[in-house]
Each structure stands twice: as C-alpha cells, then as structure tokens.
C-alpha positions in Angstrom: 29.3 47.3 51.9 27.8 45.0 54.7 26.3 42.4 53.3 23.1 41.0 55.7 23.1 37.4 57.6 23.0 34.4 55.5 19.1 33.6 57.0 18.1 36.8 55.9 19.3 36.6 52.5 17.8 33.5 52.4 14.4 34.8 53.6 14.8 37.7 51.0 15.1 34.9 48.6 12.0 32.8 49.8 9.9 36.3 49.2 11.0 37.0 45.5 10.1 33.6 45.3 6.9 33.6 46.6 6.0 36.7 44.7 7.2 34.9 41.2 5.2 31.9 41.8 2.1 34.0 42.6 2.1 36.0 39.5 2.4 32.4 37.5 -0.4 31.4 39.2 -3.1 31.6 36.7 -1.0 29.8 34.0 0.1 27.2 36.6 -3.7 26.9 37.1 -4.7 26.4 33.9 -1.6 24.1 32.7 -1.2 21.9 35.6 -4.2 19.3 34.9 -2.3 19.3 31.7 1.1 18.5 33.5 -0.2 16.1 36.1 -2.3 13.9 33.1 0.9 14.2 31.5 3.2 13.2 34.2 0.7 10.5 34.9 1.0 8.7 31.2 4.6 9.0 31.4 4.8 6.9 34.7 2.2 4.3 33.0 4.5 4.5 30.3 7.6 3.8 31.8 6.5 1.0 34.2 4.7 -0.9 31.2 8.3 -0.6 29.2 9.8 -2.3 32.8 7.2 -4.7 32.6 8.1 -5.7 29.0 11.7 -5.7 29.8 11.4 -8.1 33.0 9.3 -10.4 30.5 11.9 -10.3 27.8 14.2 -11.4 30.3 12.0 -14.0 31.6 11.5 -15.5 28.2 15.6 -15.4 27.6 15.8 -17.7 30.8 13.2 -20.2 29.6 15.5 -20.1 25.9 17.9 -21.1 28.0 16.5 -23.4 30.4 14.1 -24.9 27.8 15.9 -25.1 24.8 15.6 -22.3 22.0 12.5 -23.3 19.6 12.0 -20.2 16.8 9.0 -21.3 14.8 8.3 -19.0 11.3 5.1 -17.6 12.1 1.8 -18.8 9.7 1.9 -15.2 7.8 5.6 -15.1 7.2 5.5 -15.9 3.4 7.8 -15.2 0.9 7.7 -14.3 -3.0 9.4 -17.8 -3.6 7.2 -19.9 -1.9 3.9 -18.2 -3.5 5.8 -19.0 -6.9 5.7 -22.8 -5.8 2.0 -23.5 -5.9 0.0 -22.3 -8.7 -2.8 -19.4 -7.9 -6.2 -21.4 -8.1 -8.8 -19.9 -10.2 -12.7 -19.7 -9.1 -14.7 -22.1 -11.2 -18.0 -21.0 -12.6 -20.7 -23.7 -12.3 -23.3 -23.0 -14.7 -26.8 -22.5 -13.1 -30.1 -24.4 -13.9 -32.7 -22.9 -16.0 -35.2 -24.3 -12.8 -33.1 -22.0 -10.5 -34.6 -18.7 -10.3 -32.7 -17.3 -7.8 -32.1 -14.2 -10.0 -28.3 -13.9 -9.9 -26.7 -14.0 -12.7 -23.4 -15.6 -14.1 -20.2 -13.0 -12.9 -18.8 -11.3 -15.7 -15.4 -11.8 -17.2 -12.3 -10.6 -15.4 -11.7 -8.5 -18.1 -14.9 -7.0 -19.2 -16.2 -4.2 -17.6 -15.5 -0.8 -15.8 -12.3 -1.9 -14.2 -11.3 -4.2 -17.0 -7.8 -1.7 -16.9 -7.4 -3.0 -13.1 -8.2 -7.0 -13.1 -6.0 -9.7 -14.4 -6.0 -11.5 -17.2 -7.5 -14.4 -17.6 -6.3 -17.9 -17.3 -4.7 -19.3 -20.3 -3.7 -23.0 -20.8 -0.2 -22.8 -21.5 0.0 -25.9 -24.6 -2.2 -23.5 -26.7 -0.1 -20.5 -26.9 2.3 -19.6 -29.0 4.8 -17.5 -28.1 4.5 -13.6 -29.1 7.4 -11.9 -31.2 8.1 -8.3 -29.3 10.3 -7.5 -32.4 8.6 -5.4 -35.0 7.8 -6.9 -38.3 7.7 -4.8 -41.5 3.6 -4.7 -41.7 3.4 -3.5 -38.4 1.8 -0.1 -38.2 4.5 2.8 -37.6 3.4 3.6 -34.5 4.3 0.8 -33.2 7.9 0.8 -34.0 7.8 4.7 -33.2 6.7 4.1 -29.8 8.5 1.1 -29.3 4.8 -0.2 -28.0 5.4 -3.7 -27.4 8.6 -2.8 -24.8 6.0 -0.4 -22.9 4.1 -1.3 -19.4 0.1 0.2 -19.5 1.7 3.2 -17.1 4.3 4.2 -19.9 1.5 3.5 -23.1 -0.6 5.9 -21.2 1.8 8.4 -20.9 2.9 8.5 -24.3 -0.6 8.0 -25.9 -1.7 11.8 -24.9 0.6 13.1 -28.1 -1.1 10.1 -30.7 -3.8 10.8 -33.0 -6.7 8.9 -34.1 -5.6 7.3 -36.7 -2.6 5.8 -35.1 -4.6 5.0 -31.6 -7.0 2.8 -34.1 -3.6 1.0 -35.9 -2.5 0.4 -32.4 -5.6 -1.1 -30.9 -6.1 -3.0 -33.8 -2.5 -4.0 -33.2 -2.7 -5.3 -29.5 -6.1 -7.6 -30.7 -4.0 -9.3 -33.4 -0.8 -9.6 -31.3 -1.0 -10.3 -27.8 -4.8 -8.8 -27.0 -4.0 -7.6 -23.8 -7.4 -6.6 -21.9 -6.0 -3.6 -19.6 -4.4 -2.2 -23.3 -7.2 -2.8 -25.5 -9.6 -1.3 -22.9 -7.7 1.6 -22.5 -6.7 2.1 -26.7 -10.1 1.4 -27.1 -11.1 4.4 -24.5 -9.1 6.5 -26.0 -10.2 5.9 -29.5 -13.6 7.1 -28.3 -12.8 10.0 -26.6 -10.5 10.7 -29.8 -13.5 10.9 -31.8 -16.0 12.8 -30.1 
C-alpha cells in the first residue's frame, strides 16, 4: 500500500479535527464561561500563594537582619494559667426602694429553666466540710446500687430511666442532705414529677 505525502496526512488530520471540535461545540459553548471563570480564580489563586511566599521570605530576612522577636499572642492562653487567678464572680448590689426602674434582682445561678446547665454557686471554702463519697449504712440502697455519688449528671441520667419513684425520691432526698448539687437535684426533682403523673 502507498501511503499519501506527509502534508496530506496532516491535512487529513486537521479535517477530523475540525469536524470533532464542531460537534463539541455546543458543550464547549455552554462550559467554557465555566472554564475561563475557573481558569481565572486559579491564576488569582496562584499569584496570591507567590505573593505570600515572597513575603514569608521577606519577613525571614528581617529575622535575620533584625533579630528574631516571637511574642505569645494576647489570646494564646493556657489551662494553667486560667488556674492561677481565681474566676471573679458578678456582685449583686441591691437596689433602692426609690428606684423604680422596674428591673428586678437576677435570679440565682441555679434556679430556674437551665438550672441543669449553669454553675454552681460560689462557696467560701472555710465553711465547708468535706463530703464522704463512700456509702454509709443509712444511705438509701439506691445509692450504693448505682454507685450515685461516683456518677457525672450524663451517667445519673442514663441510669435513672430504669429507677422507680420511690427510689428517685430517696435519691433526691439524698443529694439535698449530701452534697445538694443544683444540676442533680433539678434534674431528680424533674424526674420525680414526671414519675408521678
């Protein structure tokens, strides 16, 4: 077989070519303002990544011509420093009975709808005595059963759904006497009404 000139071969090929592109013409159409935005970001992209790169490298020459200062940023805190200074608690200042401004007094941290989700309230340290976690003999069974005073609020709630009423009353009557935990006694005491409707 003779095979044609190279140039025509060529100009064979330039022709399928042609006749490819033409039937991709409509989807070219509709995806190239698609490809050129996109091609677009990609060169904005790019040349801002140079542009950081030239200034990291500009700031590695001052470090070296300048000296190297790192300073810990303002909100770089750690556990152990909070730990160090004492959280301060809002003071209440009682209001005049000649104020009538009409607000009232703010209610206990935890009293209320969301007593389960504030914190406790302060407690001056001289005055407390330290709470036993081991069961004594005229504590209610329940408590020794559950092993309640070992238990975080998300475990006590887990557990409570297989208690009855009886022994969600011993236990809330329990945590007042004992340690009087608002988030526990607001949820036992929750429960203990739902218990008996």
């Amino acid at each position: 077989m003779i095979r044609p000139p190279y140039a025509a071969r060529v100009a064979a090929g330039v022709v399928v070519t042609v006749l490819e592109e033409t039937r991709k013409l409509p989807t070219t159409a509709i995806t190239l303002p698609m490809t050129a935005v996109s091609q677009t970001l990609q060169t904005l992209m790019r040349f801002q990544q140079q542009i950081a790169e030239m200034a990291i490298k500009g700031d590695d020459v001052f470090d070296a011509l300048l000296g190297h200062n790192e300073e810990e940023p303002e909100w770089a805190t750690f556990d152990e420093d909070d730990d160090l200074t004492p959280p301060s608690a809002p003071t209440l200042v009682p209001s005049d009975d000649s104020d009538d401004s009409g607000e009232s007094a703010a209610p206990a941290a935890g009293a209320g709808r969301f007593a389960l989700y504030s914190s406790a309230p302060d407690i001056d340290t001289d005055d407390v005595q330290p709470v036993s976690t081991t069961p004594s003999d005229d504590d209610p069974e329940i408590v020794e059963l559950l092993d309640y005073n070992e238990l975080t609020l998300a475990q006590l709630r887990a557990k409570l759904k297989t208690v009855g009423l009886s022994e969600l009353q011993d236990l809330a009557a329990y945590e007042r006497s004992h340690r009087a935990r608002a988030p526990f006694l607001t949820m036992l005491d929750n429960r203990v009404t739902a218990a008996s409707k």
